[in-house]
C-alpha positions as CSV (number, residue, x, y, z in Angstrom):
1,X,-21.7,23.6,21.7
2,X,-19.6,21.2,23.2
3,X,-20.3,18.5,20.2
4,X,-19.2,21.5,18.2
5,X,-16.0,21.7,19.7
6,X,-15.1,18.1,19.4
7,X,-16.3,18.7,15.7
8,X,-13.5,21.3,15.5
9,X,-11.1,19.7,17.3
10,X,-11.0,16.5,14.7
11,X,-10.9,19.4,11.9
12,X,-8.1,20.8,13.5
13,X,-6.5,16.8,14.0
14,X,-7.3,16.4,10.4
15,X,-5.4,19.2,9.5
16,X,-2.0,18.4,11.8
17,X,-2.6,15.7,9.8
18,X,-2.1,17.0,6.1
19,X,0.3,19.8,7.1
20,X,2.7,19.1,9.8
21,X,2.5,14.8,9.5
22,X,2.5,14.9,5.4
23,X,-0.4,12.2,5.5
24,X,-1.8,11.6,2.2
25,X,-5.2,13.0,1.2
26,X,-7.2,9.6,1.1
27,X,-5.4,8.9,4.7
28,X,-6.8,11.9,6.3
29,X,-10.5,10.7,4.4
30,X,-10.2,7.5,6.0
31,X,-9.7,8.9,8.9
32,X,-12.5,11.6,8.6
33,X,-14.8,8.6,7.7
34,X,-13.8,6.6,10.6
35,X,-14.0,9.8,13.3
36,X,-17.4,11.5,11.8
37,X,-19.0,7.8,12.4
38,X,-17.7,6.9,15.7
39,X,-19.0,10.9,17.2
40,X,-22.1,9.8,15.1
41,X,-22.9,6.7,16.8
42,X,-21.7,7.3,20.2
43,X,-22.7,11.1,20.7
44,X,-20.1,12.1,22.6
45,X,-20.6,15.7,23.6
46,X,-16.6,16.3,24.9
47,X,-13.4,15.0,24.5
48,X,-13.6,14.5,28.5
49,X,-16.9,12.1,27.4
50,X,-14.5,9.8,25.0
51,X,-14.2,7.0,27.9
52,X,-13.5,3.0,27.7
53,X,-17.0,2.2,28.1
54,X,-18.4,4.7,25.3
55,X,-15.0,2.9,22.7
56,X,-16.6,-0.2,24.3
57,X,-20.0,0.3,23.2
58,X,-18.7,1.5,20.0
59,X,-17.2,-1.4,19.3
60,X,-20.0,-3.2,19.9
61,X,-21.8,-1.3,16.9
62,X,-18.9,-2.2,14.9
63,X,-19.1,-6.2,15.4
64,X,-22.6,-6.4,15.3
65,X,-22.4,-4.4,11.9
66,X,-20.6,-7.6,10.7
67,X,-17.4,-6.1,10.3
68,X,-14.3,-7.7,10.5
69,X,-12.0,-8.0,13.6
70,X,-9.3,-5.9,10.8
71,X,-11.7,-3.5,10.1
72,X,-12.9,-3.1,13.2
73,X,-9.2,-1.8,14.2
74,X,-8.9,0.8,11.5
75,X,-11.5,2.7,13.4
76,X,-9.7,2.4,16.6
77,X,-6.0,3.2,14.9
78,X,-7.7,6.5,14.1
79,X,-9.7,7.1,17.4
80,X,-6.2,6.4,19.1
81,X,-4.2,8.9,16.7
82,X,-6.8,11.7,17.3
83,X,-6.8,10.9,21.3
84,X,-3.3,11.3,21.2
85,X,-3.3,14.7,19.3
86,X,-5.4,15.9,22.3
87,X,-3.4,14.8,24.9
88,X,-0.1,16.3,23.0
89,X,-2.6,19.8,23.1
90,X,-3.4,19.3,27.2
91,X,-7.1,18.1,26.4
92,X,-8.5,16.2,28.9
93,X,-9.4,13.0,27.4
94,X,-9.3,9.2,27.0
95,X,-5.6,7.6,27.6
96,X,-5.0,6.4,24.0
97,X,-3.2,3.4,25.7
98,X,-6.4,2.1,27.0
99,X,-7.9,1.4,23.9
100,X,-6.7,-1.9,22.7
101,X,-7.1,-3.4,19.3
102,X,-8.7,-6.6,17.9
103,X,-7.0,-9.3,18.0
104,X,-6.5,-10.7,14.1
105,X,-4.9,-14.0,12.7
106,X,-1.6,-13.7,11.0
107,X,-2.0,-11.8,7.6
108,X,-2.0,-14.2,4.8
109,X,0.2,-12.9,1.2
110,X,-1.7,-13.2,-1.5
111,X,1.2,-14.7,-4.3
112,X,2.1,-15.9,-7.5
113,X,4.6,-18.6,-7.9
114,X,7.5,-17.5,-10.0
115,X,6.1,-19.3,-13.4
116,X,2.9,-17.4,-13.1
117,X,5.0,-14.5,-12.8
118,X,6.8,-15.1,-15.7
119,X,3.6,-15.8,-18.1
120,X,2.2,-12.7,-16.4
121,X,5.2,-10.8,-17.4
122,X,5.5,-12.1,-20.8
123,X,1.5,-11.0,-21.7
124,X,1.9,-7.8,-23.6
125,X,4.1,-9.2,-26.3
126,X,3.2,-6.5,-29.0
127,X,4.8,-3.5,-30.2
128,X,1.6,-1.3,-29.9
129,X,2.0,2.1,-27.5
130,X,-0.7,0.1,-25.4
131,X,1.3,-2.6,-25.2
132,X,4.8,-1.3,-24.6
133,X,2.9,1.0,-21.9
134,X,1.6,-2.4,-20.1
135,X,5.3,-3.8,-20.3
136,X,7.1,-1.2,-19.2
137,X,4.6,-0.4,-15.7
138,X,4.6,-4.8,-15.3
139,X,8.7,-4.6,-15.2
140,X,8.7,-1.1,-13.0
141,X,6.3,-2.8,-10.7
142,X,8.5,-6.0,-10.1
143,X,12.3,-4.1,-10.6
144,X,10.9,-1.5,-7.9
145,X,7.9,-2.5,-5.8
146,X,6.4,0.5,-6.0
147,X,3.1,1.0,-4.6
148,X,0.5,1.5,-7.9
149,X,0.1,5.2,-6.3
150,X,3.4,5.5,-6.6
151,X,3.7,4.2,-9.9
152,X,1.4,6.0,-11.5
153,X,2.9,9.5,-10.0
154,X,5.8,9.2,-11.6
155,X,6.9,11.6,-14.7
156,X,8.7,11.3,-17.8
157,X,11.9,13.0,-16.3
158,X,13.3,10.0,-14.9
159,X,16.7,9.2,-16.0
160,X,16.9,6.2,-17.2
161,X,20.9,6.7,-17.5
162,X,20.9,5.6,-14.2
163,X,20.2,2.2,-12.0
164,X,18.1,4.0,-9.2
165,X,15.8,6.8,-8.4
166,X,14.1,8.9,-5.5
167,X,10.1,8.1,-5.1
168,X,7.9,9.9,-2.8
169,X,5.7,7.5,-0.7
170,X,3.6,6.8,2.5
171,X,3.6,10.1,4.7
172,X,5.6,12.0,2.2
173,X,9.0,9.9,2.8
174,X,11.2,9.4,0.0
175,X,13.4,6.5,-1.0
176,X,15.5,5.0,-3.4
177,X,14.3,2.1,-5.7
178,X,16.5,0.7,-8.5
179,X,15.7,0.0,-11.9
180,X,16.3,-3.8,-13.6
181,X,17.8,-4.0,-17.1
182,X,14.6,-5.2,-18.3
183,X,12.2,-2.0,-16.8
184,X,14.9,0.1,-18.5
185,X,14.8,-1.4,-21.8
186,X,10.8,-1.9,-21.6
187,X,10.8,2.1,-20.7
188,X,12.8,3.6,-23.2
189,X,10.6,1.3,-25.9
190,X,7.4,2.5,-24.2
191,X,8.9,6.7,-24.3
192,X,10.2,5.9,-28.1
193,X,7.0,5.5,-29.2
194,X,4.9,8.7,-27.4
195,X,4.2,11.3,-29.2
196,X,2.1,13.3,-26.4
197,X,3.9,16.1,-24.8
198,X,1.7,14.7,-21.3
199,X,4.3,15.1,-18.7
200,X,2.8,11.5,-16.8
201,X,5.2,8.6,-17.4
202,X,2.5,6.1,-17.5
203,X,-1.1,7.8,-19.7
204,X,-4.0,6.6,-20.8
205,X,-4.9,5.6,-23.9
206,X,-8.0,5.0,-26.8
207,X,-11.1,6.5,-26.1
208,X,-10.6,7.7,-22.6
209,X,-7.8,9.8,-23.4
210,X,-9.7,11.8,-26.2
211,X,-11.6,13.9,-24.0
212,X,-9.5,14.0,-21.2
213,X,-8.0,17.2,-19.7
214,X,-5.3,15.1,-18.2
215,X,-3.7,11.6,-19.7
216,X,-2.0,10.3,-16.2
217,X,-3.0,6.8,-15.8
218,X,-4.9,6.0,-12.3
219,X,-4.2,3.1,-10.2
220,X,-7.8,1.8,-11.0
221,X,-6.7,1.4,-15.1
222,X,-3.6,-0.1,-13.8
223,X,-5.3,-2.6,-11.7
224,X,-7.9,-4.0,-14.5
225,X,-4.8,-4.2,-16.8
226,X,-2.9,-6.5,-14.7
227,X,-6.1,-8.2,-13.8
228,X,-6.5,-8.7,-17.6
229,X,-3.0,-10.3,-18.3
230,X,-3.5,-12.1,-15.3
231,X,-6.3,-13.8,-17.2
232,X,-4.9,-14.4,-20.0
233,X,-1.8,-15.7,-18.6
234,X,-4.7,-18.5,-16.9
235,X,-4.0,-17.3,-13.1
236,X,-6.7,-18.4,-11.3
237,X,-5.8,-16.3,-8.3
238,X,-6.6,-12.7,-8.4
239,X,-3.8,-10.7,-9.2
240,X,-3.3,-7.1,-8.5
241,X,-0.5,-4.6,-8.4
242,X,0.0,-4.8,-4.8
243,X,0.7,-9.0,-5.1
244,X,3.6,-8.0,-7.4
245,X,4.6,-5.6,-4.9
246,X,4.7,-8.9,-2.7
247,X,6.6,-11.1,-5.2
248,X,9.2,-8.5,-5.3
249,X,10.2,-8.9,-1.7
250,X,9.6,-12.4,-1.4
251,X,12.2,-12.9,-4.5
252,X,14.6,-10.5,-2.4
253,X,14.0,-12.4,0.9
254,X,14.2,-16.0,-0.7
255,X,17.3,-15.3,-2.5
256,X,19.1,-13.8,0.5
257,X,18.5,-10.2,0.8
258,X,18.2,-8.4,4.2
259,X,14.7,-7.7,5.9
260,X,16.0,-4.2,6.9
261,X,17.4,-3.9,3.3
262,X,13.9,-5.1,2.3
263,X,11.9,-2.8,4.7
264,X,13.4,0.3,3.3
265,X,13.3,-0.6,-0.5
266,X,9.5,-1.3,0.5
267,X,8.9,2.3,2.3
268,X,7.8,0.3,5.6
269,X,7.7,2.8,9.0
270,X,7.8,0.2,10.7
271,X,9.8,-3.3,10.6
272,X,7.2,-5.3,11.6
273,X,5.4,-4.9,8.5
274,X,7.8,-6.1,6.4
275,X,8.4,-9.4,8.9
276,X,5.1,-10.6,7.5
277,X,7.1,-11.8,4.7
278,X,9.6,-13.8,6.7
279,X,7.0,-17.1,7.1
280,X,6.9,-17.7,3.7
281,X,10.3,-17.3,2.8
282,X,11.9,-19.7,5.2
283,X,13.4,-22.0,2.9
284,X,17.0,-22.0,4.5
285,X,15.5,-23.1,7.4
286,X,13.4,-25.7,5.8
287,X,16.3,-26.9,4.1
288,X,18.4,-26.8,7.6
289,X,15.8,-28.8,9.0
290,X,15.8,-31.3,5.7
291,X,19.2,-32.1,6.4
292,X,19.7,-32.0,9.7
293,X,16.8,-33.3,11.5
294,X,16.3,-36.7,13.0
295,X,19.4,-38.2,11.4
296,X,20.5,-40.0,14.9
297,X,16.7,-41.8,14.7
298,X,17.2,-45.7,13.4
């Protein structure tokens, strides 16, 4: 009985979720996941039976499972979300405060330098559909830094008469990205040569597409591409659409551009995200410290 009603009461969390926070659909799984395994493990019974030393020996499970210290806290981001939708409903349960997260090292960017980018960029050289198609979503990606999600939600109404345009992101905010000569141009090409009537801006193609009911492109087809011209462009790194979303605020932050400016071009909640790009785009201060340091030293 009373497992049932914790099992009800993370539906109902789920569902504040989805309808009254706008979280996306493979949010509220992931948090699903991470719930249905913690009330699996630990057994709980109530939400009065969530304490520190059940999270504690939860925790446990987790580390000895081998996973990782960041992993470990995407569990505990979830079990503190849903503690907190009880206490908002006056359920008597765990302080969310009390559950403190793993500590991790500082996140390291995974990035190109700005040839790479550039070879990368220059791979789909052709004048094939397939090829257009590939330019125009390598441009978008670096003009915009859209998320690939993003990306590939996008439709062919966008008017391209313009510099900017509004894209629905993380927890159904919407912002405005802006649109390089160069995506323009490799867009219009890319729409010049359809002839589907899909209404996707970015589709699939060859034998894929024959069959298929609908032609939108998925993030996973847009991450092997890049992964392909990343190869042939001889990048020994991996490449994926989310280090070009890196490279695009790195280029902003290194040639001057404000973090805040930065953070909401990006779609960050929060600030803090977006800092994680500061330490490896200090070069004024490397420079300021080039010329400046030591010079009273014989």
């Amino acid at each position: 009985m009373a497992t049932n009603q914790l099992a009800a009461l993370k539906t109902d969390f789920l569902e504040h979720l989805e309808l009254e926070k706008g979280r996306s659909l493979k949010t509220i799984e992931n948090y699903d996941h991470y719930l249905t395994r913690f009330l699996a493990h630990t057994k709980v019974s109530s939400p009065a039976g969530v304490t520190e030393q059940v999270v504690r020996e939860f925790r446990i499970i987790l580390n000895r499972q081998g996973l990782k210290p960041k992993t470990q806290n995407y569990y505990l981001i979830a079990l503190r979300a849903f503690l907190k939708f009880l206490r908002k409903r006056d359920i008597d349960s765990l302080n969310p405060e009390r559950i403190e997260l793993a500590k991790v090292g500082q996140r390291d960017l995974d990035l190109i330098t700005a040839e790479e980018l550039n070879r990368l960029m220059n791979g789909p050289k052709g004048n094939s559909l397939g090829e257009l198609r590939d330019k125009a979503i390598l441009e978008l990606l670096f003009s915009t830094g859209l998320r690939v999600s993003e990306l590939c939600g996008l439709n062919r109404d966008l008017d391209l008469t313009r510099d900017e345009f509004s894209v629905r992101g993380k927890g159904e905010k919407v912002r405005v990205v802006f649109l390089s000569p160069d995506a323009k141009d490799a867009i219009k090409k890319y729409e010049a040569k359809r002839a589907d009537m899909d209404e996707a801006l970015f589709v699939q193609m060859g034998k894929n597409s024959k069959n298929a009911k609908d032609l939108r492109l998925t993030p996973r087809s847009v991450e092997r591409m890049i992964k392909r011209y990343a190869i042939k462009a001889g990048i020994t790194r991996k490449v994926t659409p989310h280090v070009v979303r890196h490279v695009f605020a790195t280029d902003l932050l290194e040639n001057g551009a404000d973090l805040r400016a930065v953070q909401a071009m990006l779609g960050h909640a929060n600030i803090a995200t977006t800092q994680v790009y500061t330490h490896v785009t200090d070069k004024y201060l490397r420079d300021v410290h080039k010329n400046f340091h030591g010079k009273k030293r014989k």
